[in-house]
N, C-alpha and C positions, 0 to 999 in steps of 0.2 A: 497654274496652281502648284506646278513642283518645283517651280523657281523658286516662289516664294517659302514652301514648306521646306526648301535645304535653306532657306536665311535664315529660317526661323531653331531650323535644326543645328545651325550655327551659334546661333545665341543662346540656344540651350544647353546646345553642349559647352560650350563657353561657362555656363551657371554652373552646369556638372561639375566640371573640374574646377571651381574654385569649392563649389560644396565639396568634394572629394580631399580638397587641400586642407580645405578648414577641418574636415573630418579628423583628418590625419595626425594635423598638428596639436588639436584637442585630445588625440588619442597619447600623442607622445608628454603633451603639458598633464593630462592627468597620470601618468608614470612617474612624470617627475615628482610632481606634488605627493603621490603616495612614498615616491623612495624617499623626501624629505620628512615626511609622518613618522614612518619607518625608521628614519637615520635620529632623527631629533628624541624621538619615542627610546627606543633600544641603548642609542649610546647615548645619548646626553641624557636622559630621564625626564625629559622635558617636552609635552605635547603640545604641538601645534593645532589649535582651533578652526585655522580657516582652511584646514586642505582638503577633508574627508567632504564638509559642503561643497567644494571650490570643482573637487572631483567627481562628485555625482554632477555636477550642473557642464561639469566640460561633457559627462558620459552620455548626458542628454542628448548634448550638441551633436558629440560623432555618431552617435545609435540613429536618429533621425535622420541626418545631413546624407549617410552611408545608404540608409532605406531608399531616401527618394532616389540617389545615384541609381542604386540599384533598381529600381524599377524602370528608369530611364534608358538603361543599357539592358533591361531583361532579365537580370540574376536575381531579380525578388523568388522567393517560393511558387514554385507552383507544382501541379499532380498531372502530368500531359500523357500520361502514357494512352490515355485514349483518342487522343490527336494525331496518335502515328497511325491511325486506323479509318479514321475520318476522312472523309472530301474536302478540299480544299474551301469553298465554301462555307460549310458548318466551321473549319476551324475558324474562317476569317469572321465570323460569325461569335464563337465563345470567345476569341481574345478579346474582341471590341466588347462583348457583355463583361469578362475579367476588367479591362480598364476601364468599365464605369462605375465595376461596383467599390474599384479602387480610389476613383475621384470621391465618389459619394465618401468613403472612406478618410479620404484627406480631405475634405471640408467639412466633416466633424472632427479633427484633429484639430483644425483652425476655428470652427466656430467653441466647440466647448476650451480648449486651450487658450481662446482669447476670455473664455466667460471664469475659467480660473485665475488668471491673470489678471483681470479685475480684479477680482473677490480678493487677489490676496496682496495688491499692489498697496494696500496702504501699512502693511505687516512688515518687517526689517525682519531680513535674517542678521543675529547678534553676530555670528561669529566672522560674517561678512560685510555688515553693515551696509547692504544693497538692500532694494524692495523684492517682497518676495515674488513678484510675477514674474520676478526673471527666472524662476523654477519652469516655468511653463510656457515661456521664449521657445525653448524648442519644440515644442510642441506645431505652436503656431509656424514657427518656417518651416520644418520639418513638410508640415501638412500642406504651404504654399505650394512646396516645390513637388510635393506628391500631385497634387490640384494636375498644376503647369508640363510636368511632365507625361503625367497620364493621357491629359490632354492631345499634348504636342502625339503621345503615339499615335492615339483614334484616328487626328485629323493627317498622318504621315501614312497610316493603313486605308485612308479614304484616295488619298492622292497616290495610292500605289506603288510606295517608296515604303524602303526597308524598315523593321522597326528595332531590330536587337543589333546586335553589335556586332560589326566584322563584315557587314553587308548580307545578314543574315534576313528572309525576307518568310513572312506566311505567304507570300503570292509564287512561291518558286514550291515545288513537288518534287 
């Protein structure tokens, strides 16, 4: 079973870093698109319509894209100061309860994101002249990748393989 949970932790991590890339790249193209608002606004006196939309929808992308990473590597939020007190046991215990209430978590991110996505796919945003579900695309990968990596921990803390980054393990004391 740990053969196959490092292929699998291969192909995950493979997912990561290209969410991680797309994050990134999202985060630098919504910079641009605002310095162009900004430059076109201030010095030409002339506003650009498609950036302020153009830029929330990239902000989606990286905010989401960034969360799943982050939960897959272990730097999402959490309150552990009573796990430094705990048995190894109870903690192996609250983190696998922590990534299920995070799965449950990402698959309402996908189930209602895909039901807003409906609702508003037959709407055009004007200033972009795309459908409006794509407001709520991120949502829905965002939520996949939360699903998938939540996942990939539980069954890595079942198989007795590291789950945080750097070979950082709950089964080491």
């Amino acid at each position: 079973m740990q053969g196959t949970m490092r292929d699998i932790a291969r192909i995950t991590g493979t997912m990561g870093r290209i969410a991680l890339w797309l994050s990134g790249t999202g985060l630098v193209l919504m910079t641009a698109f605002i310095s162009v608002q900004v430059f076109y606004r201030y010095v030409l006196n002339d506003s650009q319509s498609w950036t302020e939309p153009a830029s929330v929808m990239l902000m989606g992308w990286f905010i989401f894209l960034g969360a799943a990473v982050g939960i897959r590597e272990g730097y999402h939020l959490s309150f552990d100061v009573l796990l430094y007190v705990l048995p190894l046991k109870v903690k192996l215990v609250l983190h696998s309860i922590s990534d299920a209430v995070v799965i449950a978590f990402g698959g309402g991110m996908v189930w209602f994101g895909a039901e807003l996505a409906e609702k508003t796919a037959g709407n055009k945003l004007p200033s972009l002249g795309i459908s409006g579900a794509f407001d709520f695309l991120p949502l829905v990968g965002g939520g996949i990748l939360i699903v998938l990596f939540s996942l990939e921990r539980l069954a890595r803390r079942a198989a007795g393989l590291p789950t945080a980054r750097f070979g950082e393990t709950e089964l080491e004391d």
